[in-house]
C-alpha positions in Angstrom: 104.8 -8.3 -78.1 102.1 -11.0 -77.1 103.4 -10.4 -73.1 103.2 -6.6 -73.8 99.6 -7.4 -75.0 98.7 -9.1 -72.3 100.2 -7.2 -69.6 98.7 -3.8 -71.3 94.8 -6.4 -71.3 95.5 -6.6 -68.0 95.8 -3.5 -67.0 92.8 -2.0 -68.6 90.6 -5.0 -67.3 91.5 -4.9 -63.8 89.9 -1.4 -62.8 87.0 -2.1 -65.0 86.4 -4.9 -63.0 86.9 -3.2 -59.8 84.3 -1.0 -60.6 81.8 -2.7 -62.0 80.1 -3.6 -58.8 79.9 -0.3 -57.6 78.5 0.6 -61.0 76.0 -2.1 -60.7 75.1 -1.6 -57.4 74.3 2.4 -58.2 72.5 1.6 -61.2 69.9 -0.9 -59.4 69.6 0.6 -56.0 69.3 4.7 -57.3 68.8 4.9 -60.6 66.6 1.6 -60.9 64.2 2.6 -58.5 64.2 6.0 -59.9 62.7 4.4 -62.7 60.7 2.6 -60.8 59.1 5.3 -59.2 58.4 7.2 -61.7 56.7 4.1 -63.2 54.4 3.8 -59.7 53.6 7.3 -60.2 52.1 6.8 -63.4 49.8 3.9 -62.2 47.0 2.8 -60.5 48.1 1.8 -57.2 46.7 3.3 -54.4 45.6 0.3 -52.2 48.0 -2.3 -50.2 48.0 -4.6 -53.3 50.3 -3.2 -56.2 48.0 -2.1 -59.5 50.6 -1.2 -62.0 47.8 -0.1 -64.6 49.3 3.1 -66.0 46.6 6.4 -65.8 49.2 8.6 -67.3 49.7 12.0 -65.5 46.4 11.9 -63.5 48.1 11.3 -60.1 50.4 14.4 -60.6 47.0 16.6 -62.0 45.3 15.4 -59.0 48.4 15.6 -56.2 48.5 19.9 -57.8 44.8 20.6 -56.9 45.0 18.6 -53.5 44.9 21.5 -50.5 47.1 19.8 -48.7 49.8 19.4 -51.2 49.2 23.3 -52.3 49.9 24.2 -48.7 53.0 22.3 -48.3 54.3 24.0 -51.5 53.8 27.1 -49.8 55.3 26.1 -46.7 58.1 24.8 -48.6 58.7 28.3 -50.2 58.6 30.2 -46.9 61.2 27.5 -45.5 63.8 27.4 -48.2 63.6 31.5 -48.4 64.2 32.1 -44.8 66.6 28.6 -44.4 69.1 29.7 -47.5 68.9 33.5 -46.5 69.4 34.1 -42.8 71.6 30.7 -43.3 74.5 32.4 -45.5 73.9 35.4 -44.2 74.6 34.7 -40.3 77.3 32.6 -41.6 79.0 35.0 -43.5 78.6 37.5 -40.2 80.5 34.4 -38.3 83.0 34.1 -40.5 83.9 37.6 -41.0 84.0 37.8 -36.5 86.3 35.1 -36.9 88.3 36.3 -39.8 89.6 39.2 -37.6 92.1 36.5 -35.8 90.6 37.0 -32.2 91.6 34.9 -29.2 90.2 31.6 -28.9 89.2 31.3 -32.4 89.6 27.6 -32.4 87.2 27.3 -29.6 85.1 29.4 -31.0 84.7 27.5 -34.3 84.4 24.6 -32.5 80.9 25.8 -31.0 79.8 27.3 -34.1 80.2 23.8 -36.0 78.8 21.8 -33.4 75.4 22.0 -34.2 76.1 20.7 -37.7 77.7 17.7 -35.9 74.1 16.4 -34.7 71.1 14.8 -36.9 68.0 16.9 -37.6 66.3 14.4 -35.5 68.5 15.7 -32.5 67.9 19.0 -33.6 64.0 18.5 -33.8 63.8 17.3 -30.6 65.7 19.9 -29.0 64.3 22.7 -30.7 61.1 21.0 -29.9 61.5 21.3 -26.5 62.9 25.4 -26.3 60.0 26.5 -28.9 57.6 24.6 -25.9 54.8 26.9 -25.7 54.0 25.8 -22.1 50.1 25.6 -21.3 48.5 27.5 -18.5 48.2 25.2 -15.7 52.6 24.5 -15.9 52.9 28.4 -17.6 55.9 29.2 -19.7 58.5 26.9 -21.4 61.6 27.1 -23.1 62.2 30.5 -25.1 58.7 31.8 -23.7 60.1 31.4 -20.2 63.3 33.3 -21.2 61.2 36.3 -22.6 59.5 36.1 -19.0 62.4 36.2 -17.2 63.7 39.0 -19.2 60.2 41.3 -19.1 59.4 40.6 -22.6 56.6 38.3 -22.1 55.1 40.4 -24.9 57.0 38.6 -27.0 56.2 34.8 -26.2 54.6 33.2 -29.0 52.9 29.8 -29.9 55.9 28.6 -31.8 55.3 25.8 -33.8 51.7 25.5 -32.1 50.9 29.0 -34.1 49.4 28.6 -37.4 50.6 31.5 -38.7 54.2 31.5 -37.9 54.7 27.1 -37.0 57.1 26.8 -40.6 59.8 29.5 -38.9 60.1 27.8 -35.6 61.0 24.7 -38.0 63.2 27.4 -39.9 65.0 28.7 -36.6 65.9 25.1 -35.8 67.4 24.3 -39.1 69.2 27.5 -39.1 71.0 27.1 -36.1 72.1 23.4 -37.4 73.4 24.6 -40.7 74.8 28.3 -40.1 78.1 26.9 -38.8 78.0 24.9 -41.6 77.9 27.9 -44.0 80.7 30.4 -41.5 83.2 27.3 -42.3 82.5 27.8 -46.2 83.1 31.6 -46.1 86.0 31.4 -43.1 88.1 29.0 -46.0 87.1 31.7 -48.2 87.8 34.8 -46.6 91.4 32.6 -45.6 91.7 32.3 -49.4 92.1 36.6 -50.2 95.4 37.6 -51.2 96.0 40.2 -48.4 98.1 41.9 -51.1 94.6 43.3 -52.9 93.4 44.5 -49.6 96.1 45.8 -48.8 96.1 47.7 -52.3 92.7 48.7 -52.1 93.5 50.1 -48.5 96.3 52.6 -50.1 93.9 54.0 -53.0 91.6 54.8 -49.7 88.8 52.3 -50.4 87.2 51.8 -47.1 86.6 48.7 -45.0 82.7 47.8 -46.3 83.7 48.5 -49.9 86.8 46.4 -49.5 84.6 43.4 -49.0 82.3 44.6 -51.4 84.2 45.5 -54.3 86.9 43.1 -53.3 86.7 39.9 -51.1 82.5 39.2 -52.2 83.9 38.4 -56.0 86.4 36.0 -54.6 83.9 34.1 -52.6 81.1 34.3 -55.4 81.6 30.2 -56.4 81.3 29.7 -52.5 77.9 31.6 -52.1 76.6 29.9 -55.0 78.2 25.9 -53.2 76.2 26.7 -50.2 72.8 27.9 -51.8 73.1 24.4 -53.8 74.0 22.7 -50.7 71.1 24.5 -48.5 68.6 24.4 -51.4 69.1 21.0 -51.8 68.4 19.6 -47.8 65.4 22.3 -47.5 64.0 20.9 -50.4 63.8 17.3 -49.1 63.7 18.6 -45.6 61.8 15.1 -43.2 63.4 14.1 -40.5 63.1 17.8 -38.7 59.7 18.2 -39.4 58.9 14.4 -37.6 61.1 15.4 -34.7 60.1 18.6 -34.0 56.3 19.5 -35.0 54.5 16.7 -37.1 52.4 18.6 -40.3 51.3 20.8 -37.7 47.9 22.7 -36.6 46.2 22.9 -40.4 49.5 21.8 -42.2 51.0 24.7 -40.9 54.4 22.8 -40.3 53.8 20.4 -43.6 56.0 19.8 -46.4 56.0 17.3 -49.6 58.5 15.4 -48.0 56.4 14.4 -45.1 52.9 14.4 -47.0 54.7 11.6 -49.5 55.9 9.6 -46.5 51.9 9.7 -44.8 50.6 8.7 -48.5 52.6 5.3 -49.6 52.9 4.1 -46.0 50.0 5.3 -43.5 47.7 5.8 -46.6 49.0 3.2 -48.7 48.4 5.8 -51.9 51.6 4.7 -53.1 51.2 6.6 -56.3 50.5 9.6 -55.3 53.6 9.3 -52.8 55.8 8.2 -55.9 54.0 11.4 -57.7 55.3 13.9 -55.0 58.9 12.1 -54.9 58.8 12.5 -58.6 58.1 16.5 -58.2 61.0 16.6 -55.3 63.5 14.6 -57.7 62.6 17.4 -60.5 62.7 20.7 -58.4 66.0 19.3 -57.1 67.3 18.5 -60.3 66.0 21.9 -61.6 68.7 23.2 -58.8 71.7 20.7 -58.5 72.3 20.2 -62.8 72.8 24.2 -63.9 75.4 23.9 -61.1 76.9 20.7 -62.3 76.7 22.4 -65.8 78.8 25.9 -64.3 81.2 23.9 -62.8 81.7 21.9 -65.6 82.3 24.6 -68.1 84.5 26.6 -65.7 86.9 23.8 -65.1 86.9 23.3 -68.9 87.9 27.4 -68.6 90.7 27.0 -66.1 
Protein backbone atom coordinates (compact mmCIF):
# COMPACT_ATOMS: atom_id res chain seq x y z
CA UNK A 1 0.00 0.00 0.00
CA UNK A 2 2.89 2.42 1.01
CA UNK A 3 4.48 1.72 -2.89
CA UNK A 4 0.92 2.31 -4.27
CA UNK A 5 1.06 5.56 -2.22
CA UNK A 6 4.03 6.57 -3.44
CA UNK A 7 3.75 5.73 -6.93
CA UNK A 8 0.10 7.43 -7.05
CA UNK A 9 2.49 10.94 -5.05
CA UNK A 10 4.32 10.55 -7.80
CA UNK A 11 2.24 10.85 -10.34
CA UNK A 12 0.27 13.78 -9.20
CA UNK A 13 3.54 15.74 -8.38
CA UNK A 14 5.35 15.23 -11.47
CA UNK A 15 2.95 17.33 -13.87
CA UNK A 16 2.56 19.90 -11.21
CA UNK A 17 5.98 20.38 -11.36
CA UNK A 18 6.26 20.47 -14.94
CA UNK A 19 4.03 23.24 -15.04
CA UNK A 20 4.86 25.25 -12.46
CA UNK A 21 7.37 27.21 -14.41
CA UNK A 22 5.25 28.02 -17.13
CA UNK A 23 2.74 29.05 -14.46
CA UNK A 24 5.31 31.19 -12.91
CA UNK A 25 6.63 32.57 -15.79
CA UNK A 26 2.90 33.73 -17.05
CA UNK A 27 2.11 35.08 -13.83
CA UNK A 28 5.25 37.57 -13.56
CA UNK A 29 5.79 38.44 -17.19
CA UNK A 30 1.69 39.08 -18.19
CA UNK A 31 -0.20 39.23 -15.44
CA UNK A 32 2.52 40.98 -13.09
CA UNK A 33 2.97 43.72 -15.19
CA UNK A 34 -0.65 44.00 -15.78
CA UNK A 35 -0.72 44.95 -12.35
CA UNK A 36 1.96 46.92 -12.70
CA UNK A 37 0.56 48.95 -15.18
CA UNK A 38 -2.35 49.66 -13.90
CA UNK A 39 -0.40 50.76 -10.80
CA UNK A 40 1.76 53.42 -13.14
CA UNK A 41 -1.35 54.57 -14.40
CA UNK A 42 -2.63 55.60 -11.19
CA UNK A 43 0.58 57.61 -10.33
CA UNK A 44 2.52 60.40 -10.74
CA UNK A 45 5.04 59.57 -13.14
CA UNK A 46 5.39 61.55 -16.02
CA UNK A 47 9.12 62.52 -16.14
CA UNK A 48 12.33 60.08 -16.85
CA UNK A 49 12.60 59.36 -13.05
CA UNK A 50 9.75 56.93 -11.79
CA UNK A 51 7.12 58.91 -9.15
CA UNK A 52 4.97 56.21 -7.93
CA UNK A 53 2.78 58.74 -5.94
CA UNK A 54 -0.74 57.56 -6.65
CA UNK A 55 -3.30 60.60 -8.03
CA UNK A 56 -6.07 58.23 -8.43
CA UNK A 57 -8.02 58.36 -11.80
CA UNK A 58 -6.71 61.80 -12.84
CA UNK A 59 -4.49 60.51 -15.60
CA UNK A 60 -7.49 58.56 -17.18
CA UNK A 61 -9.95 62.00 -16.64
CA UNK A 62 -7.18 63.86 -18.23
CA UNK A 63 -6.09 61.23 -21.20
CA UNK A 64 -10.49 61.42 -22.10
CA UNK A 65 -10.53 65.28 -22.59
CA UNK A 66 -7.03 65.22 -24.41
CA UNK A 67 -7.80 66.11 -28.39
CA UNK A 68 -5.54 63.94 -29.49
CA UNK A 69 -6.65 60.89 -27.63
CA UNK A 70 -10.55 61.82 -28.59
CA UNK A 71 -9.38 61.76 -32.16
CA UNK A 72 -7.68 58.45 -32.09
CA UNK A 73 -10.93 57.08 -30.46
CA UNK A 74 -12.62 58.12 -33.42
CA UNK A 75 -10.19 56.89 -35.76
CA UNK A 76 -10.17 53.73 -33.94
CA UNK A 77 -14.02 53.44 -34.56
CA UNK A 78 -13.92 54.13 -38.28
CA UNK A 79 -10.93 51.37 -38.50
CA UNK A 80 -12.48 48.54 -36.61
CA UNK A 81 -15.93 49.19 -38.58
CA UNK A 82 -14.56 49.10 -42.00
CA UNK A 83 -11.51 46.42 -40.94
CA UNK A 84 -14.28 43.71 -39.30
CA UNK A 85 -16.85 44.47 -42.13
CA UNK A 86 -15.42 44.55 -45.60
CA UNK A 87 -12.93 41.84 -43.81
CA UNK A 88 -15.70 38.92 -43.32
CA UNK A 89 -17.52 40.09 -45.85
CA UNK A 90 -14.82 39.81 -48.90
CA UNK A 91 -13.92 36.69 -47.13
CA UNK A 92 -17.04 35.10 -47.11
CA UNK A 93 -17.31 36.20 -51.08
CA UNK A 94 -13.79 34.20 -51.44
CA UNK A 95 -14.84 31.37 -49.82
CA UNK A 96 -18.08 30.93 -51.37
CA UNK A 97 -15.84 31.38 -55.28
CA UNK A 98 -13.88 28.71 -53.93
CA UNK A 99 -16.51 26.59 -52.43
CA UNK A 100 -17.92 25.87 -56.02
CA UNK A 101 -14.75 23.31 -56.52
CA UNK A 102 -13.21 25.28 -59.59
CA UNK A 103 -9.84 24.38 -61.19
CA UNK A 104 -6.85 25.43 -59.43
CA UNK A 105 -8.38 25.92 -56.23
CA UNK A 106 -5.30 25.05 -54.38
CA UNK A 107 -3.45 27.72 -56.17
CA UNK A 108 -5.91 29.91 -55.75
CA UNK A 109 -6.01 29.62 -51.86
CA UNK A 110 -2.63 29.78 -51.81
CA UNK A 111 -2.66 33.58 -53.12
CA UNK A 112 -5.56 34.45 -51.11
CA UNK A 113 -3.59 33.36 -47.77
CA UNK A 114 -0.44 34.81 -48.68
CA UNK A 115 -0.93 38.11 -47.54
CA UNK A 116 -1.74 36.81 -44.08
CA UNK A 117 1.70 35.12 -44.23
CA UNK A 118 3.59 38.62 -44.02
CA UNK A 119 3.90 41.15 -40.86
CA UNK A 120 1.89 44.33 -40.84
CA UNK A 121 5.26 45.96 -40.96
CA UNK A 122 5.56 44.34 -44.50
CA UNK A 123 2.29 45.16 -45.22
CA UNK A 124 2.70 48.97 -44.09
CA UNK A 125 5.53 49.40 -46.13
CA UNK A 126 4.06 47.98 -49.20
CA UNK A 127 0.84 49.54 -48.91
CA UNK A 128 2.80 52.56 -48.20
CA UNK A 129 4.40 52.60 -51.30
CA UNK A 130 1.01 51.80 -53.79
CA UNK A 131 -1.22 54.49 -51.68
CA UNK A 132 2.07 56.95 -52.77
CA UNK A 133 0.41 60.06 -53.65
CA UNK A 134 3.27 61.10 -55.96
CA UNK A 135 4.00 65.04 -55.93
CA UNK A 136 3.97 67.18 -58.96
CA UNK A 137 7.41 67.54 -60.10
CA UNK A 138 7.71 63.09 -60.34
CA UNK A 139 3.53 63.09 -60.95
CA UNK A 140 1.61 59.94 -60.05
CA UNK A 141 2.50 56.94 -57.87
CA UNK A 142 1.26 53.64 -57.17
CA UNK A 143 -2.68 53.32 -57.30
CA UNK A 144 -2.87 57.01 -58.54
CA UNK A 145 -0.68 56.03 -61.57
CA UNK A 146 -2.96 53.02 -62.26
CA UNK A 147 -6.21 55.27 -62.26
CA UNK A 148 -4.02 57.37 -64.85
CA UNK A 149 -3.25 54.77 -66.96
CA UNK A 150 -6.78 53.59 -66.91
CA UNK A 151 -8.50 57.40 -67.58
CA UNK A 152 -9.72 57.59 -64.15
CA UNK A 153 -7.47 60.13 -62.92
CA UNK A 154 -10.65 61.56 -61.39
CA UNK A 155 -10.29 59.23 -59.00
CA UNK A 156 -6.63 59.63 -57.58
CA UNK A 157 -6.69 60.67 -54.10
CA UNK A 158 -4.19 61.77 -51.33
CA UNK A 159 -4.31 58.45 -49.64
CA UNK A 160 -2.97 58.43 -46.44
CA UNK A 161 -1.73 62.13 -47.07
CA UNK A 162 -5.65 63.15 -47.06
CA UNK A 163 -6.99 64.13 -43.87
CA UNK A 164 -10.24 63.18 -44.41
CA UNK A 165 -9.99 59.75 -45.82
CA UNK A 166 -5.83 58.84 -44.31
CA UNK A 167 -7.57 55.95 -41.55
CA UNK A 168 -9.07 53.85 -44.86
CA UNK A 169 -5.91 53.78 -46.72
CA UNK A 170 -4.62 52.19 -43.33
CA UNK A 171 -7.95 50.07 -43.53
CA UNK A 172 -7.39 48.88 -47.18
CA UNK A 173 -3.95 47.60 -46.19
CA UNK A 174 -5.10 45.63 -43.23
CA UNK A 175 -7.96 44.30 -45.23
CA UNK A 176 -6.02 42.88 -47.79
CA UNK A 177 -3.68 41.14 -45.05
CA UNK A 178 -6.49 39.64 -43.07
CA UNK A 179 -9.36 38.80 -45.77
CA UNK A 180 -7.64 35.51 -46.72
CA UNK A 181 -7.40 34.99 -43.29
CA UNK A 182 -11.22 35.23 -42.79
CA UNK A 183 -12.09 33.10 -46.66
CA UNK A 184 -10.04 30.15 -44.85
CA UNK A 185 -12.53 30.37 -41.70
CA UNK A 186 -15.65 30.35 -43.88
CA UNK A 187 -14.06 27.83 -46.81
CA UNK A 188 -13.64 25.06 -43.46
CA UNK A 189 -17.13 26.14 -42.82
CA UNK A 190 -18.90 26.03 -45.91
CA UNK A 191 -16.66 22.36 -46.24
CA UNK A 192 -18.42 21.52 -42.88
CA UNK A 193 -22.54 21.61 -44.52
CA UNK A 194 -23.99 18.35 -44.83
CA UNK A 195 -24.75 18.46 -48.56
CA UNK A 196 -27.74 16.25 -47.55
CA UNK A 197 -29.72 19.64 -46.15
CA UNK A 198 -28.96 21.38 -49.39
CA UNK A 199 -29.78 18.97 -51.18
CA UNK A 200 -33.21 18.82 -49.22
CA UNK A 201 -33.75 22.27 -49.33
CA UNK A 202 -33.03 22.18 -53.25
CA UNK A 203 -36.16 19.53 -53.61
CA UNK A 204 -38.76 21.73 -51.53
CA UNK A 205 -37.57 24.51 -54.38
CA UNK A 206 -35.71 26.82 -52.00
CA UNK A 207 -33.45 28.72 -54.25
CA UNK A 208 -29.74 29.22 -54.26
CA UNK A 209 -29.47 32.73 -52.09
CA UNK A 210 -32.06 31.39 -49.60
CA UNK A 211 -30.21 28.18 -49.32
CA UNK A 212 -27.34 29.95 -47.81
CA UNK A 213 -29.46 32.09 -46.00
CA UNK A 214 -31.93 30.02 -44.39
CA UNK A 215 -29.40 27.14 -44.46
CA UNK A 216 -25.56 27.25 -44.56
CA UNK A 217 -25.36 31.16 -42.64
CA UNK A 218 -26.72 29.22 -39.24
CA UNK A 219 -24.10 26.62 -39.61
CA UNK A 220 -21.32 29.09 -39.80
CA UNK A 221 -22.84 31.52 -37.11
CA UNK A 222 -19.96 30.36 -34.30
CA UNK A 223 -17.40 31.04 -37.25
CA UNK A 224 -18.71 34.66 -38.00
CA UNK A 225 -18.71 35.38 -34.43
CA UNK A 226 -14.45 33.56 -34.08
CA UNK A 227 -13.40 35.98 -36.72
CA UNK A 228 -15.19 39.31 -35.41
CA UNK A 229 -13.26 38.26 -32.02
CA UNK A 230 -10.20 37.54 -33.87
CA UNK A 231 -10.47 40.88 -36.17
CA UNK A 232 -11.81 43.07 -33.24
CA UNK A 233 -9.16 42.01 -31.17
CA UNK A 234 -5.79 43.04 -33.74
CA UNK A 235 -7.80 46.41 -34.89
CA UNK A 236 -8.12 47.23 -31.46
CA UNK A 237 -4.35 47.14 -30.60
CA UNK A 238 -3.56 47.84 -34.23
CA UNK A 239 0.66 49.55 -34.09
CA UNK A 240 2.93 48.11 -36.09
CA UNK A 241 0.78 49.10 -39.48
CA UNK A 242 0.24 52.45 -38.54
CA UNK A 243 4.39 52.97 -37.98
CA UNK A 244 5.04 51.31 -41.20
CA UNK A 245 2.74 52.74 -43.28
CA UNK A 246 1.63 56.50 -42.25
CA UNK A 247 2.90 57.63 -38.79
CA UNK A 248 -0.30 59.58 -36.81
CA UNK A 249 -0.70 61.28 -39.82
CA UNK A 250 -1.55 64.93 -41.16
CA UNK A 251 -3.68 66.23 -37.85
CA UNK A 252 -3.84 62.60 -36.33
CA UNK A 253 -5.67 61.61 -39.16
CA UNK A 254 -3.86 58.09 -39.28
CA UNK A 255 -3.67 57.98 -35.13
CA UNK A 256 -4.71 55.48 -32.88
CA UNK A 257 -4.33 54.73 -28.90
CA UNK A 258 -1.93 52.23 -29.67
CA UNK A 259 0.53 54.48 -31.28
CA UNK A 260 -0.32 57.77 -29.06
CA UNK A 261 0.59 55.32 -25.77
CA UNK A 262 3.89 54.26 -27.47
CA UNK A 263 4.88 58.39 -28.22
CA UNK A 264 3.81 59.11 -24.36
CA UNK A 265 5.95 56.54 -22.07
CA UNK A 266 8.91 56.57 -24.47
CA UNK A 267 9.32 59.86 -26.72
CA UNK A 268 7.40 61.82 -24.01
CA UNK A 269 8.45 59.89 -21.14
CA UNK A 270 4.54 60.43 -19.75
CA UNK A 271 4.66 56.99 -18.63
CA UNK A 272 1.43 57.25 -16.90
CA UNK A 273 -0.58 58.45 -19.14
CA UNK A 274 0.89 55.71 -21.62
CA UNK A 275 0.09 53.05 -18.87
CA UNK A 276 -3.51 54.94 -18.74
CA UNK A 277 -4.27 54.39 -22.51
CA UNK A 278 -2.84 50.56 -22.28
CA UNK A 279 -5.18 50.26 -19.41
CA UNK A 280 -8.29 51.50 -21.65
CA UNK A 281 -6.96 49.00 -24.63
CA UNK A 282 -6.63 46.01 -22.02
CA UNK A 283 -10.46 46.92 -20.95
CA UNK A 284 -12.12 47.52 -24.40
CA UNK A 285 -10.39 44.24 -25.35
CA UNK A 286 -11.50 42.44 -22.49
CA UNK A 287 -15.04 43.99 -23.01
CA UNK A 288 -14.76 41.91 -26.37
CA UNK A 289 -12.64 38.61 -25.85
CA UNK A 290 -14.52 37.45 -22.19
CA UNK A 291 -18.48 37.37 -23.34
CA UNK A 292 -16.81 35.11 -26.01
CA UNK A 293 -14.91 33.06 -23.56
CA UNK A 294 -18.19 33.06 -21.48
CA UNK A 295 -20.40 31.62 -24.91
CA UNK A 296 -17.99 29.14 -25.57
CA UNK A 297 -17.82 28.05 -22.27
CA UNK A 298 -21.52 27.55 -21.68
CA UNK A 299 -21.96 25.91 -25.11
CA UNK A 300 -19.42 23.24 -24.56
CA UNK A 301 -21.03 22.73 -21.14
CA UNK A 302 -24.33 22.33 -23.68
CA UNK A 303 -22.82 19.79 -25.97
Amino acid sequence: MLRVWQQLRGERIIPVLLFLPSVLLVGLFVYGFIGWTGLVSLSNWNKLSPDYTIVGLRNYLELFVHFRFQIDMRNLAVFTALFVAVSLALGFLLAILLDQRIRGEGVFRTIYLYPMSLSFIVTGVVWRWLLNPGSPQMGSAGVNQLLDWLGLGSLKSGWYTDPKIGIIAVAIAAIWQMSGYVMALYLAGLRSVPEELREAARVDGASELQIYRHVVLPFLRPITLGAVIILGHISLKVYDLIVAMTGPGTGFSCDVPAYFMWESAFHANRFARGAAIAVVLLVMVSFLIVPYLIYSLRREARV
